[in-house]
N, C-alpha and C positions, 0 to 999 in steps of 0.2 A: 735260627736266623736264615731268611733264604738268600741263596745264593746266588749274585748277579751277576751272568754269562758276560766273554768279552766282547762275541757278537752284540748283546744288547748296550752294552756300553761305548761300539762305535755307535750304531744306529743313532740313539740318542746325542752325542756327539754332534752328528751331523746333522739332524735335524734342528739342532739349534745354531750352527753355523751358520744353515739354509734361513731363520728368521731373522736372525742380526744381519745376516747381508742384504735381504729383501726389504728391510726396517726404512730406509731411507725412500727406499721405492716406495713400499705403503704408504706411506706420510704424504710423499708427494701424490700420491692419487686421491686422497680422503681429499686434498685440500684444495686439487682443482675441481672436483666433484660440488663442491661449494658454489650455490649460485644468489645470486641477490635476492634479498626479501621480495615477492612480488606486491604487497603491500595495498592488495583490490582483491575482490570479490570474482567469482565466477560469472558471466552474464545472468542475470536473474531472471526466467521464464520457466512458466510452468501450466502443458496445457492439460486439457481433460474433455470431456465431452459429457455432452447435455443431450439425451436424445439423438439426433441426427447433426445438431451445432455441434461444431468445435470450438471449446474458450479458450483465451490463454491469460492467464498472470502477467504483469509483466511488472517488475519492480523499477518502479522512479525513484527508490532510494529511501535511505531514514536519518532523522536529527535527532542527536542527543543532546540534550540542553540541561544546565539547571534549573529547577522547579525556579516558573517563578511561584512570587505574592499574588494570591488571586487566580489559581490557576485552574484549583477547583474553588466556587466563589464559595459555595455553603456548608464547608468543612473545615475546620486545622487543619493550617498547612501541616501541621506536626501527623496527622489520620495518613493526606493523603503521599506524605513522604514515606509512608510505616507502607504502604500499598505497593508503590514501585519498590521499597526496596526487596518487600516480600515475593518481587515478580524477578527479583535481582536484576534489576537497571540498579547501574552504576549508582553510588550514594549519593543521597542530592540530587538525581538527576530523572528524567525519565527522558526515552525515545520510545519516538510516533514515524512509524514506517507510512509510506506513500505505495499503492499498488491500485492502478487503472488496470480495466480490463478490458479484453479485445472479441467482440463474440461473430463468429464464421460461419452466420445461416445459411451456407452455399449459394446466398444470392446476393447479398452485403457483409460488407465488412465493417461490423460495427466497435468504434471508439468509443467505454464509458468513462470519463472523463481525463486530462491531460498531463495530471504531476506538476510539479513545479517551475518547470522550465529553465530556461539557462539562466545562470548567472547568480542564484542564489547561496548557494557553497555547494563542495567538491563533493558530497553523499547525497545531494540530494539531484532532479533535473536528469535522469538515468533513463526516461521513459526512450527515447529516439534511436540511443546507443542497444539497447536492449531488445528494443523491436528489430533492428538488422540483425543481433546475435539470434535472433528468432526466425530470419528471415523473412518480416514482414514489412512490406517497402510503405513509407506513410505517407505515398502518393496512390496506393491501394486502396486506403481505409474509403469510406463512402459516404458513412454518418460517424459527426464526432460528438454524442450528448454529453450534455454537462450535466452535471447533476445538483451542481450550486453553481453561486460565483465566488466562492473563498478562490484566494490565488492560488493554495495546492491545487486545487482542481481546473483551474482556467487558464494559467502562465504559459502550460504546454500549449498554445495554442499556435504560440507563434516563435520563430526560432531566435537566436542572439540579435539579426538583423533588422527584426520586426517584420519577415517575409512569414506566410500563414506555412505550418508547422506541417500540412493537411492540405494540399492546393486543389485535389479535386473532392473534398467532403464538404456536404452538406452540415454544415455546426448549427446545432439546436440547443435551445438553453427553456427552462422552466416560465413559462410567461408571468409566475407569482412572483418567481426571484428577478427578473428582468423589471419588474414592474416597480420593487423595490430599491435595487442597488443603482437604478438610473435615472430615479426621483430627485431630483435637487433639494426638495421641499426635505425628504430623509436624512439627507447628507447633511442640509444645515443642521439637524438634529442629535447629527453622531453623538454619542453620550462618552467619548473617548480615541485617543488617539489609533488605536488599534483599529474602532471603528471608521475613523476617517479614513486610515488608511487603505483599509478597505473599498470604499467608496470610491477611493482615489487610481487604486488598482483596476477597479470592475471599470470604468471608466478611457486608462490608461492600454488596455487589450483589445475593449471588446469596440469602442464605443467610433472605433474609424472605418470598423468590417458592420453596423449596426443592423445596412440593409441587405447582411448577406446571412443573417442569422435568423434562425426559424423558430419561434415558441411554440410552446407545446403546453398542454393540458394534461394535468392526472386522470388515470384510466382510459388513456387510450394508449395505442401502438405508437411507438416513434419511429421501428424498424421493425419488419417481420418476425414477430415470436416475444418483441420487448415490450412491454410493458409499464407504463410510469405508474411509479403509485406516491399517492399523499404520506409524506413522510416528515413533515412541517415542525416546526419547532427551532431547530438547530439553522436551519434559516425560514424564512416567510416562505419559500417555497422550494425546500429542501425535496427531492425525489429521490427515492428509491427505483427499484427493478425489480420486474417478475420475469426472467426470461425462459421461454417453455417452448419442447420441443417434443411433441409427439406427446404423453404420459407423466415427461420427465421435466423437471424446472429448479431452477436457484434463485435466489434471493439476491442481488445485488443491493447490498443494505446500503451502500455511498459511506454517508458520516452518522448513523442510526445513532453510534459509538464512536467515540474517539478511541484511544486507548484502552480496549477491552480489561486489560487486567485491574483498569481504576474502573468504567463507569460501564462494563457489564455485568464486572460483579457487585458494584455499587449505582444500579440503576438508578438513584433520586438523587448522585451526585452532577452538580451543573459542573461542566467546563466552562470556561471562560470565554470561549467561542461563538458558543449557544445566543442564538438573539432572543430567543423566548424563552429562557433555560423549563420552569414547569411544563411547555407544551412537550418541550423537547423530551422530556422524561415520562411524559405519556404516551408522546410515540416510542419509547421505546421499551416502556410494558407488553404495549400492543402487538409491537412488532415480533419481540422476541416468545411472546406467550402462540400467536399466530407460528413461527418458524418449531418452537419448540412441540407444537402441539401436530405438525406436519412431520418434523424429523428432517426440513428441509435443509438440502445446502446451503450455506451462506458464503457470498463473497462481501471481504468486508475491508474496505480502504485504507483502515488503520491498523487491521490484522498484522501478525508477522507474518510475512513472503513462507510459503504461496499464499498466506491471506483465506484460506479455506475453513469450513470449519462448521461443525455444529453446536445448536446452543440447547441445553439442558435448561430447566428449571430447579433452583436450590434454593429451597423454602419462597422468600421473595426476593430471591437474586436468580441468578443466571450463573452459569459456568460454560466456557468455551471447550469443544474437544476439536482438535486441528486434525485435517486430515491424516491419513498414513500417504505419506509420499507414495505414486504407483509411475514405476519405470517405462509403463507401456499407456496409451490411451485406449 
């Protein structure tokens, strides 16, 4: 048996004196230490560089919603529930993030398109608050393109009060999709409420600022180094971005894709969004066989934050690889 000294037996003694009397003490620091849930997110920005441009990310937020009926129109809904849930969105559910970009040709400051704006719920409308965590004042920006007129993309235009969102930029919008969403002859046409509401929307932002707004054509510059490209389907005159700086260029695919982990890995499935849904799935053979076949970056609007990302070819699908986060530009 060994033998335990008297020395060690004060020691010990005392050191447990020392933590029962300090007990009360400890307790009370653990538990002012205790501070309220913050219950938000970090500002969401994220830039990188293109060449001599500087981009930035900037998240306007995301909605998680239940699937609806009809959401993808030409699958079971049973296919494309087994889809999100394989992406792990919540059951029943899928979220669609919103991410506009900002590109800083050292000569403009270009805005591609504006997020949802105020007042639609608390996740989403993040573009404004985001851009100051970023430092970037939205009396700067210069050009603001759109790149449709769905309300993600156009609402950011103008702020809660209906004052322009943007007071010194030059706002351009695709002269195909202008041509469309401000037709009357269309709008009697709507084949559904969604799409009236639409109509109703494009109308209710754009249609009191009409002669302050510049159309543009595919294949040309909107802003130094940008480029519009035919990217149709998903609206009459849905555009893309080729923005190129020296050697170096990304893809600003807009809505190419919605929700990549349903309809880039299931390119022939239509969203419900889509106004031509078949054209819509031909651009985006073209598109992602053309980005796949470059190795190019892609900014993609429905991506997850930062929204980056390359696209692979997987027999006749696609697969996303998202950037590796870089701490430095």
């Amino acid at each position: 048996m060994t033998e335990v000294s008297r020395r060690k037996l004060l020691i010990g003694a005392a050191t447990v004196s020392a933590v029962a009397a300090a007990g009360p003490m400890l307790a009370t620091s653990s538990a002012s230490a205790t501070g309220a849930a913050a219950g938000k997110q970090a500002p969401g920005f994220y830039r990188y560089k293109v060449g001599e441009f500087e981009l930035t990310q900037i998240a306007d937020g995301a909605r998680t919603f239940p699937m609806p009926d009809g959401f993808v129109k030409n699958v079971d809904k049973v296919l494309a529930l087994a889809a999100a849930e394989a992406a792990y969105m919540p059951k029943g559910q899928v979220t669609v993030p919103f991410n506009p970009v900002i590109v800083n040709t050292g000569s403009k400051l270009v805005l591609i398109d504006t997020g949802y704006g105020p007042g639609i719920a608390p996740s989403v409308g993040l573009l404004l608050v985001n851009m100051a965590a970023a430092g970037i004042d939205p009396k700067a920006i210069d050009i603001v393109v759109l790149s449709h007129l769905h309300p993600d993309h156009i609402n950011g235009v103008k702020t809660a009060d209906g004052a322009l969102a943007f007071p010194n930029a030059e706002i351009m919008a695709p002269a195909q999709d202008w041509g469309f969403w401000m037709s009357d002859d269309n709008m009697g046409k709507a084949p559904n409420d969604m799409m009236k509401n639409y109509f109703a929307n494009t109308r209710k932002i754009l249609a009191d600022i009409a002669g302050k707004v510049t159309k543009y054509d595919w294949g040309k510059e909107v802003a130094p180094g940008v480029t519009a490209l035919d990217a149709s389907g998903h609206t009459p005159g849905h555009t893309a971005f080729a923005v190129a700086s020296g050697s170096a260029r990304i893809l600003v695919q807009s809505d190419v894709t919605n929700i990549p982990e349903l309809f880039l890995r299931n390119p022939d499935w239509h969203v419900a969004f889509d106004v031509d849904a078949e054209k819509a799935a031909q651009t985006r053979h073209k598109f992602y066989d053309m980005a796949a076949a470059e190795k190019a970056l892609i900014a993609g609007f429905h991506f997850s934050f930062p929204s980056l990302g390359h696209v692979e070819k997987d027999g006749g699908s696609y697969r996303l690889v998202p950037i590796r986060w870089n701490p430095v530009i």
